[in-house]
C-alpha positions in Angstrom: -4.4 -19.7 -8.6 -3.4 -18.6 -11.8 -3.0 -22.0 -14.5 -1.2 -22.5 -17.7 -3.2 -22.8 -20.6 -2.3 -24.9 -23.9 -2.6 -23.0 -27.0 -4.0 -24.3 -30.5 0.1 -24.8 -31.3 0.8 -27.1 -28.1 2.3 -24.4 -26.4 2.3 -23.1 -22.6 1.1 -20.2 -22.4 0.8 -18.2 -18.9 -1.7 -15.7 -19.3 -0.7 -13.5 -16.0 2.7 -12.8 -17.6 1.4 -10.3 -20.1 -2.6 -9.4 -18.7 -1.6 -7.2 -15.7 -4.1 -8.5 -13.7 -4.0 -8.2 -9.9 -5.7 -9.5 -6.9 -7.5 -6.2 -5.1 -9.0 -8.7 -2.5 -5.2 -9.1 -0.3 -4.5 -5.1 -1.3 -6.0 -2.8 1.5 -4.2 0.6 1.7 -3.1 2.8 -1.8 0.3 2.4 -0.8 0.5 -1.2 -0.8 -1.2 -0.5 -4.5 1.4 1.6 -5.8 4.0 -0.2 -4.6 3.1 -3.4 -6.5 2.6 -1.2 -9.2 6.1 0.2 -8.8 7.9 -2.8 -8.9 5.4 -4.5 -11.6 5.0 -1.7 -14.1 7.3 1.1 -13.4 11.0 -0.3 -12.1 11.8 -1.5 -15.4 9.8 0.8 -17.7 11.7 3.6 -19.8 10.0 6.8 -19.3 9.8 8.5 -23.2 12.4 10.7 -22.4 14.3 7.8 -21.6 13.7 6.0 -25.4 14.2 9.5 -26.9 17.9 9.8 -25.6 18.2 6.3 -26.4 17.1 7.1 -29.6 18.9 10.0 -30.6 22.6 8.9 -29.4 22.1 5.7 -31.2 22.7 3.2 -28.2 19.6 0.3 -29.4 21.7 -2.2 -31.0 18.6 -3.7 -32.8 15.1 -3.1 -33.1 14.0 -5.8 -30.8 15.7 -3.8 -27.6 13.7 -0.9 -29.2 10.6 -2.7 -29.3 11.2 -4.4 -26.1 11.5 -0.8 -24.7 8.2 0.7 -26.1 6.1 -2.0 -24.7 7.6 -1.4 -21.3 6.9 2.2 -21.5 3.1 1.4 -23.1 2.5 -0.9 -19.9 3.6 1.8 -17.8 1.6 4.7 -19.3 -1.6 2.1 -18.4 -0.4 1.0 -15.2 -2.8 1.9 -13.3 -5.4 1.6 -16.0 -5.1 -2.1 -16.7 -5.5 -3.7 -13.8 -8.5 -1.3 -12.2 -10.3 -0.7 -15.4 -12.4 -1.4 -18.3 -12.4 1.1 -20.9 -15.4 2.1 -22.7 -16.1 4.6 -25.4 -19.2 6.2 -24.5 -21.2 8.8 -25.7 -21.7 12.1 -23.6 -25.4 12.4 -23.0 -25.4 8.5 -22.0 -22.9 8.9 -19.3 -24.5 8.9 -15.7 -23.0 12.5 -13.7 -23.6 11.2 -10.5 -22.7 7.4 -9.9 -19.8 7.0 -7.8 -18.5 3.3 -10.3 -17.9 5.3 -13.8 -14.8 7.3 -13.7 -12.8 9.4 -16.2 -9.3 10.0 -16.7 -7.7 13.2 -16.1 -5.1 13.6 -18.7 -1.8 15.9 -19.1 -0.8 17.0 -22.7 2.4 15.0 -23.5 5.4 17.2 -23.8 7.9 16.8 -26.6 5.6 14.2 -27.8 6.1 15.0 -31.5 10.1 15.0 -30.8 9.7 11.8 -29.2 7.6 9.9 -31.7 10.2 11.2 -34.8 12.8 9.6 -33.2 11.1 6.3 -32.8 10.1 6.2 -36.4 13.5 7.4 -37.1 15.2 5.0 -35.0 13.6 2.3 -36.2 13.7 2.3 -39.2 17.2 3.0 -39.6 17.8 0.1 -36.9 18.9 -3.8 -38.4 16.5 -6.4 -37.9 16.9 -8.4 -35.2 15.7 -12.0 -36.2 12.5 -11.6 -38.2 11.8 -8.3 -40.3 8.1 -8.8 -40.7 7.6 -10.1 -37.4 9.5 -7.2 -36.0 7.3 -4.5 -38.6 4.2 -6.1 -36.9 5.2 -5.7 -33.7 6.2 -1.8 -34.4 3.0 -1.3 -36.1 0.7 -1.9 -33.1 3.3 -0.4 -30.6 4.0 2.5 -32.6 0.6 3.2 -33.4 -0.6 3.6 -29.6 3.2 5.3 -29.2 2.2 8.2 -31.0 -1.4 8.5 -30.3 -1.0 8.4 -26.4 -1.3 12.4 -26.1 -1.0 12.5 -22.4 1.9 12.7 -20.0 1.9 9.7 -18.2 4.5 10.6 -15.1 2.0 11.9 -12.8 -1.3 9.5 -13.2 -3.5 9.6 -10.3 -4.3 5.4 -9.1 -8.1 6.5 -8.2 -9.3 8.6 -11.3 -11.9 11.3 -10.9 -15.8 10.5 -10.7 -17.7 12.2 -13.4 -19.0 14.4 -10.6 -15.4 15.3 -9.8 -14.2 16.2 -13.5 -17.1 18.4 -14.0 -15.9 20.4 -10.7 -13.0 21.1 -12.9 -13.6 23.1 -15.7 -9.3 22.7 -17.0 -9.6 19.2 -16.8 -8.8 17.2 -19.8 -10.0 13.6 -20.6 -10.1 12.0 -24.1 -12.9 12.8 -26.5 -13.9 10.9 -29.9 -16.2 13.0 -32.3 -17.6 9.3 -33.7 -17.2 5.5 -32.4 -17.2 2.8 -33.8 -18.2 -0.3 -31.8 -17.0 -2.7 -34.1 -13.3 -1.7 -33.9 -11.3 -4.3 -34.4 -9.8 -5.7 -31.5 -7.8 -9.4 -30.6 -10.2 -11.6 -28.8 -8.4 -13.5 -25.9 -7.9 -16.8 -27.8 -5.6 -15.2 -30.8 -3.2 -13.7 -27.9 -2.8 -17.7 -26.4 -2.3 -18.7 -30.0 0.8 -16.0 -30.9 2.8 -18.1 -32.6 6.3 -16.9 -33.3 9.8 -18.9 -34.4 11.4 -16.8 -32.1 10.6 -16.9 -28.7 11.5 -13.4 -27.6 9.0 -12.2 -30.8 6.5 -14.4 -29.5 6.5 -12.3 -26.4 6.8 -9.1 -27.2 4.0 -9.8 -30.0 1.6 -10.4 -27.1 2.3 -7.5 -25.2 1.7 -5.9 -28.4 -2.1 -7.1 -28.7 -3.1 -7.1 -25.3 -1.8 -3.1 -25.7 -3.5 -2.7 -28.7 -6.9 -4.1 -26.9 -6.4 -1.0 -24.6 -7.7 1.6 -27.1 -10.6 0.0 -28.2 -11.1 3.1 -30.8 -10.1 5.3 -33.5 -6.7 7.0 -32.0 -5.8 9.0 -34.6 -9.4 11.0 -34.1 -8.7 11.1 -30.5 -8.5 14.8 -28.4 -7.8 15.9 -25.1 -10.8 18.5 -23.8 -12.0 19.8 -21.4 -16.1 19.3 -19.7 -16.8 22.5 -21.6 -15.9 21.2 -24.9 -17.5 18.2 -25.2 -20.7 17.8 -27.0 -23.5 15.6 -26.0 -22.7 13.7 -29.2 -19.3 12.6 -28.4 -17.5 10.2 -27.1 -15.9 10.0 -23.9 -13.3 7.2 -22.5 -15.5 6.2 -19.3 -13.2 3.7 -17.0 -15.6 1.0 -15.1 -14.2 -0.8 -12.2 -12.8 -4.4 -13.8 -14.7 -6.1 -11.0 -16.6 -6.0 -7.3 -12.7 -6.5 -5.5 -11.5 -3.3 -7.4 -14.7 -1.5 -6.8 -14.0 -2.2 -3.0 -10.9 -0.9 -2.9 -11.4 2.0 -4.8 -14.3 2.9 -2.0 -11.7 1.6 0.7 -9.1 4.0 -0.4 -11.7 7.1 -1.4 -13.6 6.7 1.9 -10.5 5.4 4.5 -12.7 3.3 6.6 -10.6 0.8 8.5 -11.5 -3.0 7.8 -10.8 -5.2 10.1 -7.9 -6.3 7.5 -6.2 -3.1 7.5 -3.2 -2.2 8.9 -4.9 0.2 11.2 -7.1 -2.5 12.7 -4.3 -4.8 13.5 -1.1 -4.6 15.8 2.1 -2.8 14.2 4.7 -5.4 13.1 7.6 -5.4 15.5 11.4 -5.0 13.8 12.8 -8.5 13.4 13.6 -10.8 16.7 17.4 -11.9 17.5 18.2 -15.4 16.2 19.5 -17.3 19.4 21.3 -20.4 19.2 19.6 -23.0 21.2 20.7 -24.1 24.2 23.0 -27.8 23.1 23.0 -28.7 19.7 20.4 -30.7 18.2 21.9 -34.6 17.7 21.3 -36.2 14.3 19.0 -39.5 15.2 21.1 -42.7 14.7 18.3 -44.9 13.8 19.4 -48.4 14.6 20.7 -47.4 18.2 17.5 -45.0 19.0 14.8 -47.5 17.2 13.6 -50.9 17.9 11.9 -50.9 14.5 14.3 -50.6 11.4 12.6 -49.4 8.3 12.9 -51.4 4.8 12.6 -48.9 1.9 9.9 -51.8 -0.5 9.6 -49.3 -3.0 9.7 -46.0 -4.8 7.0 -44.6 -7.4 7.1 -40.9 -9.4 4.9 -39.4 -11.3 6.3 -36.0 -13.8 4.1 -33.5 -14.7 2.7 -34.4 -18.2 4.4 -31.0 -19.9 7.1 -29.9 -20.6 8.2 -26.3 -20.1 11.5 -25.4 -21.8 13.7 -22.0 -21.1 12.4 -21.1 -24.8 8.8 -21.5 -23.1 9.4 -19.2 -20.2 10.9 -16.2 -22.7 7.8 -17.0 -24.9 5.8 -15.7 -21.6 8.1 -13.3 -20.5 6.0 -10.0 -18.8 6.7 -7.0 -18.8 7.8 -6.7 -15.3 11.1 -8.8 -16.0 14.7 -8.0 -17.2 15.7 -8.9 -20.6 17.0 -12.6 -20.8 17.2 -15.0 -23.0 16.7 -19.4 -22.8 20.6 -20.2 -22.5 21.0 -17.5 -19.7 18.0 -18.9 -17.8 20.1 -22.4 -18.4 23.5 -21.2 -17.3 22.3 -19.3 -14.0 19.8 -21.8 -12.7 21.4 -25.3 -14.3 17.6 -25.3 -15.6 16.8 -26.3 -19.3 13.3 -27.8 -18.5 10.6 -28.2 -15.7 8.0 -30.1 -15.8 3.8 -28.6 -15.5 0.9 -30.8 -14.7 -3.0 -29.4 -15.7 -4.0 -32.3 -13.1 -4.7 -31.6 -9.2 -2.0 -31.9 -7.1 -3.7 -34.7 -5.0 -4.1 -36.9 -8.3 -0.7 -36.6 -8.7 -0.5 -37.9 -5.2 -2.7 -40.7 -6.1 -0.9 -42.1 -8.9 2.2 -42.1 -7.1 0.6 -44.3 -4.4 -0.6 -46.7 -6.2 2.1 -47.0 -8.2 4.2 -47.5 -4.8 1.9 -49.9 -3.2 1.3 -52.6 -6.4 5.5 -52.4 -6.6 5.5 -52.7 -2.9 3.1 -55.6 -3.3 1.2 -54.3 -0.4 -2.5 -53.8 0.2 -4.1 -51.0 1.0 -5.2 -52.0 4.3 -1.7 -53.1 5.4 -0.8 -49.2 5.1 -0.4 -48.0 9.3 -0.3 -44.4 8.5 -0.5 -42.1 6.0 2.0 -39.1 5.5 2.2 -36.5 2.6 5.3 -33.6 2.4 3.7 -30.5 0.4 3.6 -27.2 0.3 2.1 -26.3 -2.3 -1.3 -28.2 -1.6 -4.7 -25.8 -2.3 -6.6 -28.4 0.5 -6.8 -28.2 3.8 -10.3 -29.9 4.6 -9.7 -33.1 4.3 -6.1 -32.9 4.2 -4.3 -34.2 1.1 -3.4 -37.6 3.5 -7.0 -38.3 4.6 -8.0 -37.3 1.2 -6.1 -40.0 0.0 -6.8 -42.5 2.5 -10.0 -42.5 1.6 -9.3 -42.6 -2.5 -7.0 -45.5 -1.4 -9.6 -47.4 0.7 -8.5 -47.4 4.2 -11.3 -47.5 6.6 -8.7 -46.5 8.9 -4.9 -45.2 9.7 -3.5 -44.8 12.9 -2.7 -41.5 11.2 -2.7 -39.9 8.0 -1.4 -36.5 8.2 0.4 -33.4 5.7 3.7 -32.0 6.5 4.3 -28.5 5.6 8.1 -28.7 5.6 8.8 -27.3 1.8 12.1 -28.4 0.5 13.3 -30.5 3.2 9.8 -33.1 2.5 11.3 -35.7 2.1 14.0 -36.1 5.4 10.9 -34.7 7.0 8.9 -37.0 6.2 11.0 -39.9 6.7 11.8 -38.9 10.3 8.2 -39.3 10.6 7.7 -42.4 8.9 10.8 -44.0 11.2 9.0 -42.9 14.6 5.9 -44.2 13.4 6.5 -47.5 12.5 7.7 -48.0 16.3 3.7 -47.3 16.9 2.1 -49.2 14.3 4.7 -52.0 13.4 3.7 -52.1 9.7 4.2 -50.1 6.8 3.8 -46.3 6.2 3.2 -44.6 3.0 5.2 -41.6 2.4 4.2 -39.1 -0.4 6.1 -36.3 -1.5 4.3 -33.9 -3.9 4.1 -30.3 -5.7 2.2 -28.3 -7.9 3.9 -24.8 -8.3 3.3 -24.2 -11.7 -0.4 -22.3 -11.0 1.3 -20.8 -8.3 4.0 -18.4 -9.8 2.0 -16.1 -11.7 4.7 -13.5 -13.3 7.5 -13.9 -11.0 10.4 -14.6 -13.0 12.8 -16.2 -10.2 9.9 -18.5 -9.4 9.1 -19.1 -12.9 12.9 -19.9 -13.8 13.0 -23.0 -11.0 9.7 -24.4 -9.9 8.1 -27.6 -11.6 5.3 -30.4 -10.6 5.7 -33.5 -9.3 5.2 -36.5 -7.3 7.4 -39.4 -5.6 5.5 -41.9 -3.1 7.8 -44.1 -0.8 6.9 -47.0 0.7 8.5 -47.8 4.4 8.1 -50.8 6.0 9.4 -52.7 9.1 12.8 -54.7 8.6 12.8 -58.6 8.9 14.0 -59.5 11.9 18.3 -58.8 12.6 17.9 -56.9 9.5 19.9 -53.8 9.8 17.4 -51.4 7.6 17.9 -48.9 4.8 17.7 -45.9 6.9 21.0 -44.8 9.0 20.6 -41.3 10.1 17.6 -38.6 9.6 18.2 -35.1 10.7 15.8 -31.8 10.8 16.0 -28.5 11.6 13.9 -25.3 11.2 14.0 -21.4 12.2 17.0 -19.3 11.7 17.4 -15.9 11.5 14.4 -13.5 10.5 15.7 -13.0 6.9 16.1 -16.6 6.1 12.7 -17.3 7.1 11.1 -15.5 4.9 13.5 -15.9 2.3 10.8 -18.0 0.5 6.8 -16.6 0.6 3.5 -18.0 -0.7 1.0 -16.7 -0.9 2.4 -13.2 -0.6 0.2 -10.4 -0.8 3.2 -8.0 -1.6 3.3 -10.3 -4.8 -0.7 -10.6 -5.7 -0.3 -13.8 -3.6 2.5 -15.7 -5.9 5.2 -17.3 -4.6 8.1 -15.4 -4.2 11.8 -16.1 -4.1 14.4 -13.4 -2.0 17.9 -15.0 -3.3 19.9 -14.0 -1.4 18.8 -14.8 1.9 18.1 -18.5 0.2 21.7 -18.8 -0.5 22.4 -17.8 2.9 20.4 -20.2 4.7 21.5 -23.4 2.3 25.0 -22.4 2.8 24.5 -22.2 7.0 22.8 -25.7 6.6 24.8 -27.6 4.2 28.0 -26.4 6.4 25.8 -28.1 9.3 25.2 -31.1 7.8 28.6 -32.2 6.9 29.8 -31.4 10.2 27.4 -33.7 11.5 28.7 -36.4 9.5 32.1 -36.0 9.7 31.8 -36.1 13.4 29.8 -39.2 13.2 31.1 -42.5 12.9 29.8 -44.9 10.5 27.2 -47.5 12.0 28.2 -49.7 9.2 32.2 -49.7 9.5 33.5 -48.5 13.0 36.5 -46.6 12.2 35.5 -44.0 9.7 33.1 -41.3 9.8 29.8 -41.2 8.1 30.7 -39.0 5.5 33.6 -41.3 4.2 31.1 -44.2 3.7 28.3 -41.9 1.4 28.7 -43.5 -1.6 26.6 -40.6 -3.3 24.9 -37.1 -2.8 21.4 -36.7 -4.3 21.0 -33.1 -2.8 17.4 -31.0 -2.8 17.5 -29.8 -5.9 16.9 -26.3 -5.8 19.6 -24.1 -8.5 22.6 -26.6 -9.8 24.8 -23.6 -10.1 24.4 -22.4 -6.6 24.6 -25.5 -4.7 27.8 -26.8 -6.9 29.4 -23.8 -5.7 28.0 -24.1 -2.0 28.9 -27.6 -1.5 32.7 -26.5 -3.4 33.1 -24.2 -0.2 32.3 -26.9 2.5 34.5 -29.5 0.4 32.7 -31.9 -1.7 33.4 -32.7 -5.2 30.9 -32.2 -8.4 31.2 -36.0 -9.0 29.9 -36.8 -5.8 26.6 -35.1 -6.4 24.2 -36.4 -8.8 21.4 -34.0 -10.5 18.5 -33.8 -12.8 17.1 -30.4 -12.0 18.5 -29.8 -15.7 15.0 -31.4 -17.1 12.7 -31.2 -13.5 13.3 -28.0 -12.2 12.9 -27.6 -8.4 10.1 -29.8 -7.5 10.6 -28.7 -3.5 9.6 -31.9 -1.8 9.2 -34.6 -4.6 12.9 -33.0 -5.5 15.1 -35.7 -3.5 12.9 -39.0 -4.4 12.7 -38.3 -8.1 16.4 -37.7 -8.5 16.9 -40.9 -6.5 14.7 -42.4 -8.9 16.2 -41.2 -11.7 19.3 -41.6 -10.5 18.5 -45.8 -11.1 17.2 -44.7 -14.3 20.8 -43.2 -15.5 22.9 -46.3 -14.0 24.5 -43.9 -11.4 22.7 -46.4 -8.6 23.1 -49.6 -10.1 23.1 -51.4 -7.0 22.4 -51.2 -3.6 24.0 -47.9 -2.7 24.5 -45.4 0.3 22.9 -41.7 -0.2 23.3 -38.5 1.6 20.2 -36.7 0.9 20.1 -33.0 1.8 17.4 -30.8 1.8 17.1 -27.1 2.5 14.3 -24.3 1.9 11.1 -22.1 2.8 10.8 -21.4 6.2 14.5 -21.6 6.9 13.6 -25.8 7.3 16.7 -28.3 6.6 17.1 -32.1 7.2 19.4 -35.0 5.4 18.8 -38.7 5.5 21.7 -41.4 5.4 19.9 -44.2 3.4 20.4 -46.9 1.1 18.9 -47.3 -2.0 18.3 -50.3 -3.9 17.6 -50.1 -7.7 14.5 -53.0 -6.8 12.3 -50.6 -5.1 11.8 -48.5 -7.8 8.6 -48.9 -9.6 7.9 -48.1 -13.7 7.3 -44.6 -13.9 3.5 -44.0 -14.0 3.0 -41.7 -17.5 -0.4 -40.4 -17.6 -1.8 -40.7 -21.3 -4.8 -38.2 -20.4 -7.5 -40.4 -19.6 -9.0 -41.2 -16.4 -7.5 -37.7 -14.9 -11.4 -36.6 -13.5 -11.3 -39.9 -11.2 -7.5 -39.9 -10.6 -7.3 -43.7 -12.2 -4.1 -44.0 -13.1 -1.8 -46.4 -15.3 -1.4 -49.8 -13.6 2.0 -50.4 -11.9 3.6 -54.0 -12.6 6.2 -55.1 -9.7 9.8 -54.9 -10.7 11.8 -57.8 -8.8 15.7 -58.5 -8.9 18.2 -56.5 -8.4 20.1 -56.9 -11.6 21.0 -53.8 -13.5 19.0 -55.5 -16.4 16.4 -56.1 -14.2 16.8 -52.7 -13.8 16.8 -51.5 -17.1 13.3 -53.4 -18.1 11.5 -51.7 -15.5 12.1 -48.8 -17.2 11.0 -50.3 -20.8 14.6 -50.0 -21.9 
């Protein structure tokens, strides 16, 4: 897990965007290494010949895409260095020959370097400002400083450097040598990197980069020299690299002694090429549930709970790493239809919690009138007990006739209620849905992932129908599979990623687009259970679609014939909340007047694991319950704030649930 932190300022701030740090424990072979460090550190690194013919044919427009393109280059001149090693000046006669855990870098003198670093200076100085001049000079001063110090070619760094055994074989080998050391050089302790506090975002990054660069050469650079073993004296200082920690000291004996583990790809079966998708044998029918149920479920209420903060674009290009393309907050906003998400610092089953409550007290049912338990995640860090027996038991039910998680990403919610329907035929009283997600410790630097995913929480309460009631469900629908790519389109935890979820575009698309096509052929081939004579899809009154990237899923659901006023959204301010997605944008939906009265939804979902489903439901503004806002207190025993019943079904009933 890797957590947001809150700086001294208020701010997020998501210390694996700019610390380099990597997880050796899921990394086995030095190929999988390098080819994390390829795509983190190197694909979008200039090399300094790059920035010198940048440089000298005048193509930065300002000095911030200068800037922007020394840190890059600094990060990738210690790419293998910062997330393998501590560095520490060490004086000659104290370093241990023999050890097979202290290392020392093997350096190449740094051709053109003086050419290079002229043409920085040069460049920069007779570049405009950007935003912020003195900002900007502080940034150049650290960067520059380690810019023209570096000495050493840094295209051909060994991952694994030499033992101190192995440089001495070597009598041409260079390493760095100080004559003196100072071991109070002055260095950023961890707390002012969080607390970087910039007025413009993109400054705000790069200042960070800047520091944690700076905390690299903990020493004198402009004393340092490249020598060989011959040329050192027992007096001075060498730059001795320790492993970081006991996962990166394993590997580095994995890779130096290429003993199989039993985790290794050489102690495992070879992966087979991808398997034909087949189309099953008959379609699968969309369940009608009034003809196909004895049961009819009664929706009594609906209960969210938001993540407590608030990320905004300006937030994620405040973190941006160094592994991402330049891009600014309105950019983010017009390619995603993202301005904010939403970030909780709580567990994701207290998020759970609240919602439940919140659900049952609207619901005005008891705890131990609850039949079953059900809770849509996938992003849940428990498996023993699972979140739903987990909550059971914070709940107070002695027993369920089952309580149980669905893994079923962004189609949770139609997933979930599918389940909810066929139970209530076996337990005859109510079920307690909960969808819920916490991605935001989950994304690490991924941009893509960064860009959509936010926390949340939406708990449903179903019940059985009065007698000849017809019930607020019509039609549930699931799917899952699909062709190889789509499958995988969407990956956590993914080793190939240091175990952060990971987003492959394309192959989303592809798979929303086969299933949304799906979908409304279903229900234009379906005639409505309400009005004989028309199809299904002529009687939704309203489309409160997964929301997973506004832009992309206007434009899908353009192609299979829908309208953008027939599709309401709040991704703009929650991001993609996978599961929770569809019940807080119903909820919200009530909260902007779009459902101001009892009203029929088409609710689509789509996502990880090529899953899809829809539900044809009605929603009534009554069952939704006052939005549970945690104030910060009681968060350690998941007490949450009491939830008062609405009743009516007024709009102005309406609007006073909602304090308005």
């Amino acid at each position: 897990m890797k957590p947001f932190v809150i700086n001294r300022h208020g701010r997020l701030v998501f210390p694996a965007n700019f610390l380099g740090e990597l997880d050796f424990s899921v990394l086995d072979t030095l190929e999988q290494f390098t080819a994390v460090i390829g795509r983190d550190f190197e694909a979008k690194a200039p090399t300094g010949t790059d920035i010198l013919a940048r440089a000298e044919s005048g193509s930065y427009p300002g000095r911030f895409e200068l800037l922007r393109d020394l840190g890059q280059n600094l990060f990738w001149a210690n790419r293998f260095s910062i997330p393998m090693f501590d560095k520490r000046p060490t004086r000659w006669r104290d370093v241990p020959r023999s050890r097979d855990d202290v290392f020392l870098p093997v350096l190449i003198p740094w051709k053109e370097g003086e050419r290079k670093v002229a043409a920085v200076a040069d460049a920069y100085h007779r570049l405009p400002a950007t935003w912020d001049a003195a900002t900007e000079d502080k940034i150049f001063g650290l960067l520059f400083d380690l810019f023209r110090h570096k000495l050493h070619h840094a295209t051909e760094l060994p991952p694994v450097k030499p033992t101190v055994t192995e440089f001495l074989a070597d009598p041409d080998a260079l390493t760095f040598v100080l004559p003196e050391h100072d071991p109070d050089y002055p260095v950023f302790r961890a707390d002012d990197i969080l607390d970087a506090d910039e007025k413009v975002p993109e400054l705000e990054a790069l200042m960070r980069w800047a520091m944690v660069l700076h905390n690299q050469y903990p020493w004198e650079r402009s004393r340092t020299e490249l020598r060989p073993p011959a040329a050192i004296g027992d007096d001075d200082f060498v730059i001795v690299f320790h492993p970081r920690n006991r996962d990166v000291a394993a590997f580095i004996n994995r890779v130096k002694s290429a003993r199989p583990t039993d985790a290794t790809p050489s102690a495992v079966p070879a992966a087979r090429g991808p398997v034909e998708a087949r189309a099953p044998v008959r379609p699968y029918p969309p369940v009608r549930v009034r003809e196909s149920f004895a049961i009819r479920p009664a929706l009594q209420a609906l209960a969210i709970v938001r993540g407590e903060h608030v990320c905004d674009n300006a937030d994620v290009i405040r973190n941006t790493s160094f592994s991402w393309s330049p891009m600014s907050a309105d950019e983010i906003s017009a390619k995603t239809g993202i301005d904010q998400r939403r970030y909780t610092s709580r567990d994701l089953e207290h998020l759970a919690l609240d919602a439940a409550r919140a659900a049952l007290a609207h619901a005005g049912t008891a705890p131990e009138e609850i039949g079953a338990v059900l809770v849509s995640t996938c992003t849940s860090n428990r498996l023993i007990p699972s979140v739903s027996t987990w909550l059971s038991g914070e709940l107070g039910l002695l027993q369920t006739h089952a309580s149980v998680d669905l893994v079923a990403a962004c189609a949770g919610l139609p997933y979930g209620l599918a389940e909810a329907v066929r139970l209530l035929q076996e337990v005859d009283r109510p079920v307690l849905l909960v969808c819920v997600e916490k991605f935001s410790d989950k994304i690490g630097s991924v941009r893509t992932s960064r860009m959509i995913f936010g926390d949340g929480a939406a708990a449903l309460v179903v019940a059985p129908a009065a007698p000849g009631a017809s019930g607020d469900v019509d039609v549930v629908q699931t799917y899952a599979s699909g062709p190889w790519s789509e499958v995988n389109s969407i990956i956590w935890p993914n080793p190939e990623f240091d175990n952060d979820i990971t987003v492959y575009g394309p192959e989303v698309k592809a798979l929303v687009q086969r299933y949304l096509g799906q979908m409304i052929d279903e229900l234009g081939a379906q005639d409505d259970p309400q009005q004989p004579g028309r199809t299904l899809l002529e009687g939704i009154e309203l489309i409160v679609p997964h929301q997973a990237n506004k832009t992309m899923i206007l434009g899908l659901a353009g192609k299979a014939g829908l309208s953008a006023d027939q599709l309401y959204f709040n991704i703009e301010t929650m991001g993609n909340v996978s599961a929770a997605s569809i019940p807080i944008a119903m909820y919200d939906a009530v909260r902007d007047g779009v459902i101001d009265r009892p009203m029929r939804v088409f609710a689509p979902g789509f996502g990880a694991g090529a899953v899809g489903g829809y539900a044809v439901l009605r929603v009534d503004p009554a069952i939704v319950a006052p939005e549970v806002v945690w104030s910060g207190s009681g968060a350690a025993d998941g007490e949450s704030v009491a939830a008062s019943r609405v009743t009516g079904t007024t709009s102005d009933d309406v609007r006073v649930a909602f304090g308005e």
